[in-house]
VODREN-352457 format. One record per atom (N, C-alpha, C): residue number from 1; residue in one letter; atom name; z, y, x negated. Coordinates in nm, 3 decimals, always signed. Layout:
<rs>
{NUM; "A"; "CA"; {Z; Y; X}}
...
</rs>
This chain:
<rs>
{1; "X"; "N"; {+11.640; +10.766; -10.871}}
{1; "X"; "CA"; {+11.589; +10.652; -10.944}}
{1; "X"; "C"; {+11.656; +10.650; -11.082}}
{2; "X"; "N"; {+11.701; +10.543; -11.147}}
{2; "X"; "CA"; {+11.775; +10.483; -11.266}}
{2; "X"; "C"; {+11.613; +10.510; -11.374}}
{3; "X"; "N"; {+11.678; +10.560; -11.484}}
{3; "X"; "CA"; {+11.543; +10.563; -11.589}}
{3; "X"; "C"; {+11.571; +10.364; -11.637}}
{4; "X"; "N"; {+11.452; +10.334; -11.654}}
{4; "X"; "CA"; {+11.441; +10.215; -11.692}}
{4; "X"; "C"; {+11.468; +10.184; -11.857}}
{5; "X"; "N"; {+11.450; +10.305; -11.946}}
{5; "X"; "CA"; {+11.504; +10.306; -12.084}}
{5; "X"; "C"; {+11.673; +10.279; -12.067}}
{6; "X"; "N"; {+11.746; +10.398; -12.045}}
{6; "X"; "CA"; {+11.848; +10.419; -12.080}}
{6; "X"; "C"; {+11.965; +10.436; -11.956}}
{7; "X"; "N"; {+11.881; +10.403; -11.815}}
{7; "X"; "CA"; {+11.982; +10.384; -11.698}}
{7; "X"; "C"; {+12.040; +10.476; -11.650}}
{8; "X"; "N"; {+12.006; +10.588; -11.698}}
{8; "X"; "CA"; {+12.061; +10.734; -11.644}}
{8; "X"; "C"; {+12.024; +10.822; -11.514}}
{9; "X"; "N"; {+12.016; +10.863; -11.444}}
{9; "X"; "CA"; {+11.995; +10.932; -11.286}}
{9; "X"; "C"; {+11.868; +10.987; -11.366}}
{10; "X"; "N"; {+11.731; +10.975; -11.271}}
{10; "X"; "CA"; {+11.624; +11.056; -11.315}}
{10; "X"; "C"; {+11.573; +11.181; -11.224}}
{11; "X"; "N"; {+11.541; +11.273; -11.264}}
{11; "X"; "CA"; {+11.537; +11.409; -11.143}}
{11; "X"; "C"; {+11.398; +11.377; -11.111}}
{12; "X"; "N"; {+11.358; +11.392; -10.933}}
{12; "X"; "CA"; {+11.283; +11.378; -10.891}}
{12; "X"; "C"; {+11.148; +11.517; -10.925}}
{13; "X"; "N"; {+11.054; +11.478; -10.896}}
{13; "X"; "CA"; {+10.970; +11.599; -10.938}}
{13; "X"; "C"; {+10.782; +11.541; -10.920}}
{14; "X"; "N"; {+10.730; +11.631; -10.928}}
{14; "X"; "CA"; {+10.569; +11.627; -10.949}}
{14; "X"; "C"; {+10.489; +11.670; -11.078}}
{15; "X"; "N"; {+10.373; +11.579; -11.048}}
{15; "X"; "CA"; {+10.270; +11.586; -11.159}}
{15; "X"; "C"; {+10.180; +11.680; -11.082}}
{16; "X"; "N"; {+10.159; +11.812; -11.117}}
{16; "X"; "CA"; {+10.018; +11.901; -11.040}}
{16; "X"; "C"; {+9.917; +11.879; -11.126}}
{17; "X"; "N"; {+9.796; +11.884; -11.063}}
{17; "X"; "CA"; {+9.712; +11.856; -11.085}}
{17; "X"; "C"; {+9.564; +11.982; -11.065}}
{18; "X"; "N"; {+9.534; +12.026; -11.111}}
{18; "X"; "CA"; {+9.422; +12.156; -11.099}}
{18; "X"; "C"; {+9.288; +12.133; -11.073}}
{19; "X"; "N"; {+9.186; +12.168; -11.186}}
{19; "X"; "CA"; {+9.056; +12.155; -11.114}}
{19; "X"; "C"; {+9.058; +12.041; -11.184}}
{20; "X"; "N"; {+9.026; +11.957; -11.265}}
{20; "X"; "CA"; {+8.988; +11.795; -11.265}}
{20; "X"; "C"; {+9.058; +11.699; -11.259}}
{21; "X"; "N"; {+9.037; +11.625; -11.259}}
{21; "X"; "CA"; {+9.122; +11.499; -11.215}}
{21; "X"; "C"; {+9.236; +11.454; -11.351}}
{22; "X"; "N"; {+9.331; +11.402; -11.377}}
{22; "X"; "CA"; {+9.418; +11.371; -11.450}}
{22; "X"; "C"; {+9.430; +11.211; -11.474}}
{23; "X"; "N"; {+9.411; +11.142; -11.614}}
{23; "X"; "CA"; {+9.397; +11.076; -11.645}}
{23; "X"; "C"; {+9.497; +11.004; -11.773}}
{24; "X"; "N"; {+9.508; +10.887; -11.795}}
{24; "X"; "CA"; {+9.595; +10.847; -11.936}}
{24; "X"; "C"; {+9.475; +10.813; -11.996}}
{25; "X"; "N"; {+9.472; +10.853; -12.127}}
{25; "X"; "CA"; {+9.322; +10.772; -12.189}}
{25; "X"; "C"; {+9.390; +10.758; -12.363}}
{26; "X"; "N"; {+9.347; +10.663; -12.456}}
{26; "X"; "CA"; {+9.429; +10.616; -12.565}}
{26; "X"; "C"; {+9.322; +10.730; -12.647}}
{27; "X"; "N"; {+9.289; +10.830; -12.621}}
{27; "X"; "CA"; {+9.239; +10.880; -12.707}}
{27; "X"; "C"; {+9.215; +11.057; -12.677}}
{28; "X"; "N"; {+9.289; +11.145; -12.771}}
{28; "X"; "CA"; {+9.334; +11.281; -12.775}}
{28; "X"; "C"; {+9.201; +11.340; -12.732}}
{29; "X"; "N"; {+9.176; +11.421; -12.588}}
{29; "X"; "CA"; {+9.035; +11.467; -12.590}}
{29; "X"; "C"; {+9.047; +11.558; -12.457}}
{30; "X"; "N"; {+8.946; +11.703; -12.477}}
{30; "X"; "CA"; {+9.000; +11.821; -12.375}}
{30; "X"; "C"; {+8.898; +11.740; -12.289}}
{31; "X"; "N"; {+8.840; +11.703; -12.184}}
{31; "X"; "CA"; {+8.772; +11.682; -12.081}}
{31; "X"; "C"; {+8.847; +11.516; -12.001}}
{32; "X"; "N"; {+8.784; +11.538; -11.892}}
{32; "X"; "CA"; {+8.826; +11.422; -11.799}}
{32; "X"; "C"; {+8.750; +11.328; -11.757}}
{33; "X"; "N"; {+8.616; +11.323; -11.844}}
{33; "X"; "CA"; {+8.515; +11.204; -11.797}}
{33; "X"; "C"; {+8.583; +11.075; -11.838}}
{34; "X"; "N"; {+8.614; +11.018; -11.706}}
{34; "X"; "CA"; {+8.644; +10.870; -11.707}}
{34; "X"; "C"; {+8.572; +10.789; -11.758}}
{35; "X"; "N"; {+8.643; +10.747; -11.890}}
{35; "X"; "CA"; {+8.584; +10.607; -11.985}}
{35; "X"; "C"; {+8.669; +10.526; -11.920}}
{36; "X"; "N"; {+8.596; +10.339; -11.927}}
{36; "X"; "CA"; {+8.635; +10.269; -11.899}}
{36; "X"; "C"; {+8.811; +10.192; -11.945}}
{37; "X"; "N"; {+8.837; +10.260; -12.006}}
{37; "X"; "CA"; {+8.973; +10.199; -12.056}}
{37; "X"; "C"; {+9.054; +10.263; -12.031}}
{38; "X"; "N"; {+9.076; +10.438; -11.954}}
{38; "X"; "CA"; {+9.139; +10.484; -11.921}}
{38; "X"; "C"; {+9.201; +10.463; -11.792}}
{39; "X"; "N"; {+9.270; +10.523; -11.711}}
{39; "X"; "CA"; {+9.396; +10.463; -11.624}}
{39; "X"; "C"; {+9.415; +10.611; -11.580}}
{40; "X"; "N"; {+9.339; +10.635; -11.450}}
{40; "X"; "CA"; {+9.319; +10.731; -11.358}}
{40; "X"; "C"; {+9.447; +10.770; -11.287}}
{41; "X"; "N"; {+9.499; +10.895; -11.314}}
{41; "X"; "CA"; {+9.652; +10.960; -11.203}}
{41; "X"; "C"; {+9.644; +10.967; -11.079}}
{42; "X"; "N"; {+9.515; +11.049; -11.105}}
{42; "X"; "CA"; {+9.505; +11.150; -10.950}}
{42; "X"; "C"; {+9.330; +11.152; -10.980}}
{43; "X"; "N"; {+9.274; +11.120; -10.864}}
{43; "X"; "CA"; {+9.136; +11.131; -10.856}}
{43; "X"; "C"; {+9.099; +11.284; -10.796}}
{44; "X"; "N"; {+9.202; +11.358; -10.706}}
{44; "X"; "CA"; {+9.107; +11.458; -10.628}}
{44; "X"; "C"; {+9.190; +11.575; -10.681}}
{45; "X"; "N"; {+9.140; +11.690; -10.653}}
{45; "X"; "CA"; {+9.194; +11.791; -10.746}}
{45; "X"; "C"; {+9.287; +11.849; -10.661}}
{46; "X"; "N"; {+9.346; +11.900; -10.725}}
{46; "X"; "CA"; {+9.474; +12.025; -10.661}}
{46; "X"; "C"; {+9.550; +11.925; -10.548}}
{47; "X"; "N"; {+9.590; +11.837; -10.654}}
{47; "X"; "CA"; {+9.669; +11.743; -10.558}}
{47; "X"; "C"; {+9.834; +11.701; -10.628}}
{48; "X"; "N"; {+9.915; +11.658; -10.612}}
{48; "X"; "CA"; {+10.038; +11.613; -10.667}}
{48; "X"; "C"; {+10.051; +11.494; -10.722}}
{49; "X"; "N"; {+10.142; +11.411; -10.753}}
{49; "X"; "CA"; {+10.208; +11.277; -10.784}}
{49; "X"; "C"; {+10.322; +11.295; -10.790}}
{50; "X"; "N"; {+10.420; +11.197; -10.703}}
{50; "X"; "CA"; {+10.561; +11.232; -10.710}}
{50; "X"; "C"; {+10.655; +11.132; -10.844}}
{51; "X"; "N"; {+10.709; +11.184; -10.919}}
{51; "X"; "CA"; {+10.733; +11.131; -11.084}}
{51; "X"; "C"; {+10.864; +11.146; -11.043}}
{52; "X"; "N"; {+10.934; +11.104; -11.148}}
{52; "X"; "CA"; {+11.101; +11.118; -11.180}}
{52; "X"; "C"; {+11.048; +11.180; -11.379}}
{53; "X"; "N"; {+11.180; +11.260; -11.392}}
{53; "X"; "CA"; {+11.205; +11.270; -11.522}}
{53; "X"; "C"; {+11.348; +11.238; -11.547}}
{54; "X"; "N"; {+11.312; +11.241; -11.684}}
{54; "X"; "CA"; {+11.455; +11.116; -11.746}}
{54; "X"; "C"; {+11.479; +11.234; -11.851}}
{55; "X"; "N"; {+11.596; +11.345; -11.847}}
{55; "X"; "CA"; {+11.607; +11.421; -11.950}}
{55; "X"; "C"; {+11.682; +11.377; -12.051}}
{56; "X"; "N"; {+11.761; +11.272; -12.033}}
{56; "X"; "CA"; {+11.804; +11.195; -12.181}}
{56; "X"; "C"; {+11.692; +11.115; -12.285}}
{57; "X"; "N"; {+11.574; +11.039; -12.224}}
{57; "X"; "CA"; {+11.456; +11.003; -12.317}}
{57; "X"; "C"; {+11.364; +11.048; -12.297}}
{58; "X"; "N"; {+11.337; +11.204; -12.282}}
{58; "X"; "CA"; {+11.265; +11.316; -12.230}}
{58; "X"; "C"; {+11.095; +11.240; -12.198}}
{59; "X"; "N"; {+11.119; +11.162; -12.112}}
{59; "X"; "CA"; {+10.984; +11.072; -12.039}}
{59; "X"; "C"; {+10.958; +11.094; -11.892}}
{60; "X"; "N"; {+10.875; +11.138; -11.894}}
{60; "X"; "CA"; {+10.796; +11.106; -11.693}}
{60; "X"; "C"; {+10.767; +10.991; -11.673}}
{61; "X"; "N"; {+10.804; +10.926; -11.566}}
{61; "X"; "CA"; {+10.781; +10.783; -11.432}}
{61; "X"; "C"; {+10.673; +10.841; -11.358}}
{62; "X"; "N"; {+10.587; +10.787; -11.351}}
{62; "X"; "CA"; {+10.497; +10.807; -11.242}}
{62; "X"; "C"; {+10.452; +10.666; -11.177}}
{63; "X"; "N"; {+10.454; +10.656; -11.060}}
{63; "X"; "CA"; {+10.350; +10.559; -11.011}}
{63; "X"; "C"; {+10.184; +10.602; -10.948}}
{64; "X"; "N"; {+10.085; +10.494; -10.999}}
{64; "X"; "CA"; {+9.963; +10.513; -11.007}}
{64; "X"; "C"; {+9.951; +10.462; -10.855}}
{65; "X"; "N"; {+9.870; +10.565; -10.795}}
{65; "X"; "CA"; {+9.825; +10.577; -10.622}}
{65; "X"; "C"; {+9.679; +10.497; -10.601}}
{66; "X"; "N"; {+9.659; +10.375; -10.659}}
{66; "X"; "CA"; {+9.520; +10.338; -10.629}}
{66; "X"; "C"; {+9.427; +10.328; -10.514}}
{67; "X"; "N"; {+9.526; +10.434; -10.429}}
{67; "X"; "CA"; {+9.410; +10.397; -10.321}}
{67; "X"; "C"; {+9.318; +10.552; -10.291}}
{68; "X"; "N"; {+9.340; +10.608; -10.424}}
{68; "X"; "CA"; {+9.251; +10.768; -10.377}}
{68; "X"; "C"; {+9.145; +10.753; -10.439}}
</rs>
């Protein structure tokens, strides 16, 4: 996959995931209780997501799996 910044080959790879669920949330915080404005990774634990990384704009791709 092409990084969408800078168009460069992105290395394939995974997001692991442990005992709680993994989340994006706009606000710096150690726990995983889903507030409403956050944007859920992975709902079940000890599970993967398959990402690309882009080591020229040192960023992870992930696509969100909404059906777990």
């Amino acid at each position: 996959m092409k990084c969408p910044y800078c168009n460069q080959e992105t290395r394939p790879g995974y997001i692991n995931t442990g005992r709680n669920r993994m989340l994006f949330s706009t606000k710096d915080r150690w726990h995983t209780v889903v507030n409403p404005d956050d944007i859920v990774i992975r709902k079940q634990w000890h599970k993967t997501t398959p990402s690309f990384y882009c080591q020229n704009c040192n960023i992870i791709i992930t696509k969100l799996n909404k059906d777990e």
